[in-house]
C-alpha angles and dihedrals in degrees: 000000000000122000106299114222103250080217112054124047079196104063091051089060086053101048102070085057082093086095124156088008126125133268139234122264109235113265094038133117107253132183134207100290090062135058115272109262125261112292102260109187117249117275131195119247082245097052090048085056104047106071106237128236111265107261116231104273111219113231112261102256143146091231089049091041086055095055086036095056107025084056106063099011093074090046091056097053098050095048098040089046082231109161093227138299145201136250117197116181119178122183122181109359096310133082104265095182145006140166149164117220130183123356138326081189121022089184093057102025100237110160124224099261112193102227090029111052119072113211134189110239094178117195091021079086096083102072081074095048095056089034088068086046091053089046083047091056088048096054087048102237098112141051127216091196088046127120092252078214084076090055092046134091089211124038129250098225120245105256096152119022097245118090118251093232122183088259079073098049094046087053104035097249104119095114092241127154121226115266124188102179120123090349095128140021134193116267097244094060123132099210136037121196110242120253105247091047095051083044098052091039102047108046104155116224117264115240103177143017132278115274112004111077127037134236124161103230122197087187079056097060093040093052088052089053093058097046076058084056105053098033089058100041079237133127111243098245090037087043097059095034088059101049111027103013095050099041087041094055092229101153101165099052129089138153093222121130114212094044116246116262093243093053100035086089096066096043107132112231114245130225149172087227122334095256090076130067121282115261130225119269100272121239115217114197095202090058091172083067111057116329099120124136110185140143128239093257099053085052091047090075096034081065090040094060101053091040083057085048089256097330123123121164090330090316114125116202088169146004122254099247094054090041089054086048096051085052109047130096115284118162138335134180087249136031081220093058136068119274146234117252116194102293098332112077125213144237127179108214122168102353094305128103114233123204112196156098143249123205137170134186117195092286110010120074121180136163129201125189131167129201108209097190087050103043083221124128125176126194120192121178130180125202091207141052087225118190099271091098080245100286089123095094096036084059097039088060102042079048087057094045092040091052093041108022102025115160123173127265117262129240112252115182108184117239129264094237101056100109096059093037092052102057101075082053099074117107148084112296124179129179130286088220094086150104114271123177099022139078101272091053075096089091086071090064096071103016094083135140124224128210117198122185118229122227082228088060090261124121134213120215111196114206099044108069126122133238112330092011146095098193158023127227107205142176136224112249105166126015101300089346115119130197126205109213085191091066112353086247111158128221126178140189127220130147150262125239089264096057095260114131120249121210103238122200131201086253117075100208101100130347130218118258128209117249129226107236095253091062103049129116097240088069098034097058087046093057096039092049111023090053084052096058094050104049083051091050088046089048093046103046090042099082093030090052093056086051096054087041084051093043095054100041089245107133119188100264091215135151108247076241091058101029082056087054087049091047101047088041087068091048089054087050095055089042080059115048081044089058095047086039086060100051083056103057092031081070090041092051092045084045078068113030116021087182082079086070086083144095088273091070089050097099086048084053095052099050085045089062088037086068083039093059102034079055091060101045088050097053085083092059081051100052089041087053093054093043089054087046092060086046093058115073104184081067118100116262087233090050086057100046090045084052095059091048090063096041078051096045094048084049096043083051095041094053080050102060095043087045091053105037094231085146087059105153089208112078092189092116 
């Protein structure tokens, strides 16, 4: 999954949260929320200037695709411990190459077959998804400038005064905080809560306005597949299977949860690597989202279609019109990065402008890209995590640009005026795709970027660097735009409406914000953890301080009034490591098992905040305890100041919880 903080334990149970969530094209800037990008080898600051000669491209076959692929697929496998995956190339209209590799079961030793293994290719979902919208638009019963509220049996509720419209949801721009809650069971559940009631009671809070910042929103695509849903009369599932499914030919595809009967047999197992045991078939509640099982040649013709601007085979999904306007260029964080088209994003790689998605459930991660000009489109799917921190895909597919459609790499001389432009860039930014308002706005805390200016007019941007690597030092190229001569990754700076910078990717999907300093990471980690260490060390030297004490005939001269405050300091102390101990293992339980995320977990919550709040009320007998210390002289002058560490550390941990919400009353996270 994506890049774990070295520091929180916390934070690496989170992170894989991202479920079904998008992924990176190669050659982009990426933070923590996405895969490192593909290994480039080191270049010299000369090399990166000079523009290099155009390598020999390889002509675009099936014969050279299976050297191609059998050559580094297998290899892939083997040293990222990944089960087995699928490659699916089409070219003019017509499947130019498909294969299985690896297992669907290592315990039984059934191959990935490409027409007979189902795989999950999570967020890749939601192309169909946006696809029904687009069909929707066509039939007329549905605006992409409308107010969704009009579409809804339940009401997003007016935080800003502009509407959230369908436009929004198709580019990430509704405003909505991240929510986790509910959002998956465990395959082996009973019951799944239907669509429209998870919808209705689940509404995450808006954080920004419509339109101008973007955060790529799961809740988003599943409320667009609703409004699917009631607009058609359709079931979602039944919707999609009728009229892109059926015309497709795409027999061997469904939304369902549970599978079909008819399908559950070839229903790829899914790991973390293939050494572990396999998982159950993950529910997703916001199917819209991110429910699809599918095979390589049934996406095939899903790529195919829209390639074909809606055409497969004399079936027509939509018309070309409406298939030109869903992939064409609709907003981006910054006129010098790629876009967002309506639904697919966009990266530009070697001259050639690529429409796709990535998605990933737990244990599926896929990626899907198409190359109009090129009437080209690759899929590439993995039944494992694998060890290779997911940069296997985002390599597979710049080493098939690179082979087929290789250009040279522009020359990119930094500015003269970087030094002085990079100074006021400096700070903490995290990303705008979060949780806000609720408890587990508490990631954010710790998942941050830094930008460090650099006294060459460079700047390095911990948090976005590649494999083996935390960083990227990068120079200004054009006015805010950065260049990475490690990977010809792009960043760029605008700004917010108050005149602070944002941290802009070549991926529109979110943007980094900058943080005040009472929210970045620096201080966060101090109080979190500081505060950690001395409540252990209080608790500690409590009992072997009475021994020595003991030992050396030196009893505490204290006042029963004063020996009491002592006493129940330590209790506080021990309230409170049990309340920061819990958080830890709360992220190491969901690492394992996102079904905890749900309304079952709620009464361990609760007593969670409980410690959280009996902490905080009694900071005030520790600060008293440490105020009566300094009053008594006969006290050593360590004891007092002991004393005082530990008054510091319960107030340090206190300013934490409130700024982070973690005593939120709501649970709908």
């Amino acid at each position: 999954m994506p890049r774990k903080s070295s520091s929180l334990v916390f934070v690496a149970g989170l992170i894989p949260l991202a479920l079904v969530t998008l992924r990176p094209w190669p050659g982009m800037a990426q933070g923590p929320a996405n895969p490192p990008a593909a290994p480039a080898k080191p270049i010299s600051a000369e090399q990166s200037v000079a523009t290099s000669q155009t390598p020999q491209a390889h002509d675009l076959t099936a014969t050279d695709l299976e050297a191609f692929l059998d050559g580094v697929m297998p290899i892939e496998l083997k040293a990222d411990d990944i089960a087995g995956a699928v490659v699916a190339v089409v070219k003019d209209g017509h499947p130019l190459f498909a294969r299985g590799y690896g297992y669907a079961d290592v315990a039984k030793k059934s191959p990935v077959t490409t027409d007979g293994t189902l795989f999950r290719p999570g967020s890749i979902s939601k192309l169909f998804t946006w696809t029904a919208i687009m069909q929707q638009v066509e039939a007329g019963k549905l605006d992409l400038d409308h107010d969704v509220n009009d579409y809804l049996d339940f009401k997003i509720p007016a935080t800003y005064p502009q509407p959230i419209t369908l436009r929004n949801l198709m580019t990430h721009t509704p405003g909505f905080e991240e929510s986790f809650k509910n959002l998956i069971q465990d395959g082996n559940a009973t019951h799944i809560m239907p669509l429209g009631p998870y919808l209705a009671g689940h509404v995450p809070a808006r954080i920004y306005p419509p339109g101008p910042v973007p955060a790529y929103s799961n809740y988003g695509a599943a409320l667009a597949g609703y409004i699917v849903q009631r607009v058609s009369g359709e079931p979602f599932a039944d919707y999609i299977d009728k009229h892109i499914f059926k015309p497709l030919g795409m027999t061997h595809s469904t939304f369902a949860q549970p599978l079909p009967p008819d399908l559950k047999p070839l229903m790829s197992q899914g790991y973390i690597t293939a050494s572990d045991p396999p998982h159950p078939f993950e529910v997703l509640v916001v199917s819209p989202a991110g429910a699809l099982s599918t095979t390589a040649d049934d996406i095939s013709h899903f790529m195919i279609a829209h390639l074909q601007n809606g055409e497969y085979n004399g079936a027509t999904i939509l018309r070309p019109e409406t298939s030109m306007l869903m992939h064409s260029a609709q907003t981006g964080p910054h006129p010098a990065l790629d876009k967002m088209a309506l639904g697919f994003y966009e990266n530009n790689l070697n001259g050639h402008r690529i429409i796709g998605h990535g998605g990933d459930t737990v244990y599926f991660h896929s990626q899907l890209g198409l190359i109009p000009d090129e009437n080209v489109g690759l899929f590439v799917s993995y039944n494992s995590a694998g060890k290779g921190n997911l940069g296997g895909r985002a390599a597979l597919f710049e080493n098939f640009m690179d082979r087929y459609f290789p250009a040279p790499k522009p020359n990119q001389p930094a500015l003269a005026s970087a030094k002085q432009d990079v100074q006021e860039l400096a700070g903490y930014y995290r990303s705008s795709r979060r949780s806000e308002k609720s408890i587990l706005s508490l990631e954010s805390a710790f998942d941050q970027v830094k930008v460090v200016a650099n006294s060459d007019g460079t700047i390095t941007v911990n948090g976005l660097g590649g494999p083996g690597s935390d960083y990227k030092n990068m120079r200004e190229i054009a006015p805010s735009v950065f260049h990475s001569p490690r990977d010809s990754s792009r960043i760029a700076f605008a700004r917010d409406a108050s005149g602070q910078p944002v941290l802009c990717l070549d991926f529109p999907v979110f943007v980094y914000q900058r943080v005040p300093w009472y929210k970045n990471t620096a201080l966060n980690s101090v109080l979190f953890f500081g505060s950690l260490i001395v409540f252990g060390l209080a608790l500690v030297f409590w009992p072997l301080a009475a021994i020595l004490r003991w030992h050396y005939g030196r009893p505490l001269e204290l006042t029963p009034r004063e020996r009491q405050a002592r006493r129940m300091a330590r209790v506080v102390c021990l309230i409170d490591a049990a309340f920061v101990l819990s958080w830890i293992a709360f992220g190491a339980f969901v690492e394992q098992n996102l079904s905890l995320l749900s309304d079952s977990f709620d009464p361990w919550m609760r007593l969670i905040q409980l410690a959280g709040l009996l902490g905080i009320i009694g900071m005030f007998v520790v600060v008293y305890n440490a105020w009566r210390s300094w009053g008594n002289r006969e006290r050593w002058f360590w004891s007092k100041a002991g004393e005082t560490l530990i008054a510091l550390a319960c107030i340090g941990l206190t300013f934490f919880v409130l700024n982070w919400h973690v005593l939120a009353l709501s649970l709908n996270y």
